[in-house]
Kinemage of the C-alpha trace (Angstrom):
@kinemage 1
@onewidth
@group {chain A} dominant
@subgroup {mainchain}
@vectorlist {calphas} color= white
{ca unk a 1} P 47.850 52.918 65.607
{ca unk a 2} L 50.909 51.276 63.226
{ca unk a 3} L 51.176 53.122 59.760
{ca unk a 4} L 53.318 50.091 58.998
{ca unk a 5} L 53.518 46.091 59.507
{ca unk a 6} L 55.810 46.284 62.854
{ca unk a 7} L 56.329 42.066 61.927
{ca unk a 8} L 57.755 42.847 58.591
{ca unk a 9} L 61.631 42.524 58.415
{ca unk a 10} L 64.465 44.654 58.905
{ca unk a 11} L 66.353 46.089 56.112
{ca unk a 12} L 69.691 47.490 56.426
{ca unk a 13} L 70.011 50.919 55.131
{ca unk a 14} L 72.462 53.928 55.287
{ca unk a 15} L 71.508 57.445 56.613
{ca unk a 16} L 73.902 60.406 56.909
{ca unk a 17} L 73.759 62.216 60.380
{ca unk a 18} L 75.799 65.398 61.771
{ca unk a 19} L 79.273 63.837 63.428
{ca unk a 20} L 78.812 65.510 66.452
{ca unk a 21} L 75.171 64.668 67.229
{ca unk a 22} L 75.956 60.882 66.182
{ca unk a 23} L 78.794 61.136 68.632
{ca unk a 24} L 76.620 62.110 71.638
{ca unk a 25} L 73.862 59.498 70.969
{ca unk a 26} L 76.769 57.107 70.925
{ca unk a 27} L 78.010 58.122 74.296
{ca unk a 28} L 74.347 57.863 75.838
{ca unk a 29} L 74.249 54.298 73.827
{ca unk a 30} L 70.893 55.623 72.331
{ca unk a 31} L 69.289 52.993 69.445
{ca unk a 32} L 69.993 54.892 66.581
{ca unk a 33} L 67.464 52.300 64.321
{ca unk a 34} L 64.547 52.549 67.371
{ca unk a 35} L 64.804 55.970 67.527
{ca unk a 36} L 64.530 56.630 63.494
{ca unk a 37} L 61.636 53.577 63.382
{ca unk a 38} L 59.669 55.227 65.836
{ca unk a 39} L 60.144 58.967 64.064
{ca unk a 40} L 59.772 57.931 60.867
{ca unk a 41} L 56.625 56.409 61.499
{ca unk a 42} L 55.422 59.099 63.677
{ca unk a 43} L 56.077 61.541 60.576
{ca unk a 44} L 54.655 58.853 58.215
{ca unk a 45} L 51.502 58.791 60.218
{ca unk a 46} L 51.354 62.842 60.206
{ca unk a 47} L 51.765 62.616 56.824
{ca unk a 48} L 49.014 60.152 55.772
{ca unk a 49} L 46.650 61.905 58.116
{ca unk a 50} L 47.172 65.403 56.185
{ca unk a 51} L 46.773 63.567 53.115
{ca unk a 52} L 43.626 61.826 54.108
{ca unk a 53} L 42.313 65.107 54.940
{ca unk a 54} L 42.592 66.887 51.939
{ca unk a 55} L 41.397 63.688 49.862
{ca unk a 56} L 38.209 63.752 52.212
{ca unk a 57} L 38.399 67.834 53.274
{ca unk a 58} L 34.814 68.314 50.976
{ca unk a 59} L 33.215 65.321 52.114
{ca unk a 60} L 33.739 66.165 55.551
{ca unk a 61} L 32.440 70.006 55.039
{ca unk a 62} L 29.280 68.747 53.474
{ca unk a 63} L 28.850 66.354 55.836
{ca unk a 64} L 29.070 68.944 58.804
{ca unk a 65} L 27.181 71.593 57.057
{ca unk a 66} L 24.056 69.062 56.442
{ca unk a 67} L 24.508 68.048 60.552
{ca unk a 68} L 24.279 72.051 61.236
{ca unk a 69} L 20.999 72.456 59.101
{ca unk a 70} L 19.418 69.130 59.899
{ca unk a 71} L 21.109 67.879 63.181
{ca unk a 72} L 22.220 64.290 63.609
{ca unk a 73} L 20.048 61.265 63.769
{ca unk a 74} L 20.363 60.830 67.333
{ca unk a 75} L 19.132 64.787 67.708
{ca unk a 76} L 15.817 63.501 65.670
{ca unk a 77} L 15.612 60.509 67.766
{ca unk a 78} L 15.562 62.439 71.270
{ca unk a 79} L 13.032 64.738 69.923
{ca unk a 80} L 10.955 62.170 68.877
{ca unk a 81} L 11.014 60.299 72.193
{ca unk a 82} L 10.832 63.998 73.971
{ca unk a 83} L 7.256 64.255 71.929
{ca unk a 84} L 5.914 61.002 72.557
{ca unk a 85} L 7.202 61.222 76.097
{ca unk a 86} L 3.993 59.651 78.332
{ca unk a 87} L 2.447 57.853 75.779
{ca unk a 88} L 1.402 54.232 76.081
{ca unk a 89} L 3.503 52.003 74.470
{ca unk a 90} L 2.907 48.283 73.767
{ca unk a 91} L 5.815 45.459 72.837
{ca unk a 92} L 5.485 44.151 69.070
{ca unk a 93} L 7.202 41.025 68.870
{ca unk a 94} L 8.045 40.140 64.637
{ca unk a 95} L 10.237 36.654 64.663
{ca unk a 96} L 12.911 36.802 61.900
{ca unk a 97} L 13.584 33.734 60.014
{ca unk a 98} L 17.835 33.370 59.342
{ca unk a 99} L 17.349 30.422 57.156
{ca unk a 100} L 14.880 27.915 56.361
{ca unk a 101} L 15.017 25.938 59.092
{ca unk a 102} L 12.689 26.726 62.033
{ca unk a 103} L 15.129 26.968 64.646
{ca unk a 104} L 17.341 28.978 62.917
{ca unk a 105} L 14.933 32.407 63.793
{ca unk a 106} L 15.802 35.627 65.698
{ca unk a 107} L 13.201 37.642 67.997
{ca unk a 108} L 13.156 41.366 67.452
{ca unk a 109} L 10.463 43.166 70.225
{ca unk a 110} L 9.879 46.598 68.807
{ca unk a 111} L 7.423 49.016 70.963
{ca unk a 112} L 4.575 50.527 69.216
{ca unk a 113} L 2.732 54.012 70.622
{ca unk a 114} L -0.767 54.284 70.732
């Protein structure tokens, strides 16, 4: 996932680096600018992800704390099914209409217990 437009254009800039670590990435002709692109934006992300945490850190709590007392929807879902397990069921066809004109309809089969 890009934390930044990777399309958008290059802009010169200076940094200030220890002499002899700048000397030995020069001798093993490492790309000083790919190198700091790809940590900045690794730090960036970090960042942005801690910050989006603490902006949603409540919502998320509540949200968790509802699932433990009330389970998911999916968890109501399988015990439904679990309880009507063996019962007849029957297709209900209802025909949606997506505009006005008659051809322009979408089929929806729902099943029905009895």
């Amino acid at each position: 996932m890009n934390v930044y437009d990777p399309r958008a254009p290059k802009k010169a800039t200076n940094v200030t680096v220890n002499s002899d670590l700048l000397a030995q990435a020069k001798a093993l002709k490492i790309n000083l600018s790919a190198v700091l692109e790809k940590s900045l934006a690794e730090y960036v992300r970090v960042l942005k992800t801690e910050a989006w945490l603490r902006e949603n850190g409540e919502a998320i709590s509540t949200f968790n704390r509802d699932v433990e007392l009330h389970g998911t929807f999916g968890e109501s879902v399988s015990r439904y099914r679990r309880y009507h397990q063996g019962m007849e069921t029957r297709p209900v066809t209802i025909w949606l209409m997506t505009s006005r004109r008659p051809d322009h309809q979408s089929k929806l089969v729902l099943c029905q217990t009895f």
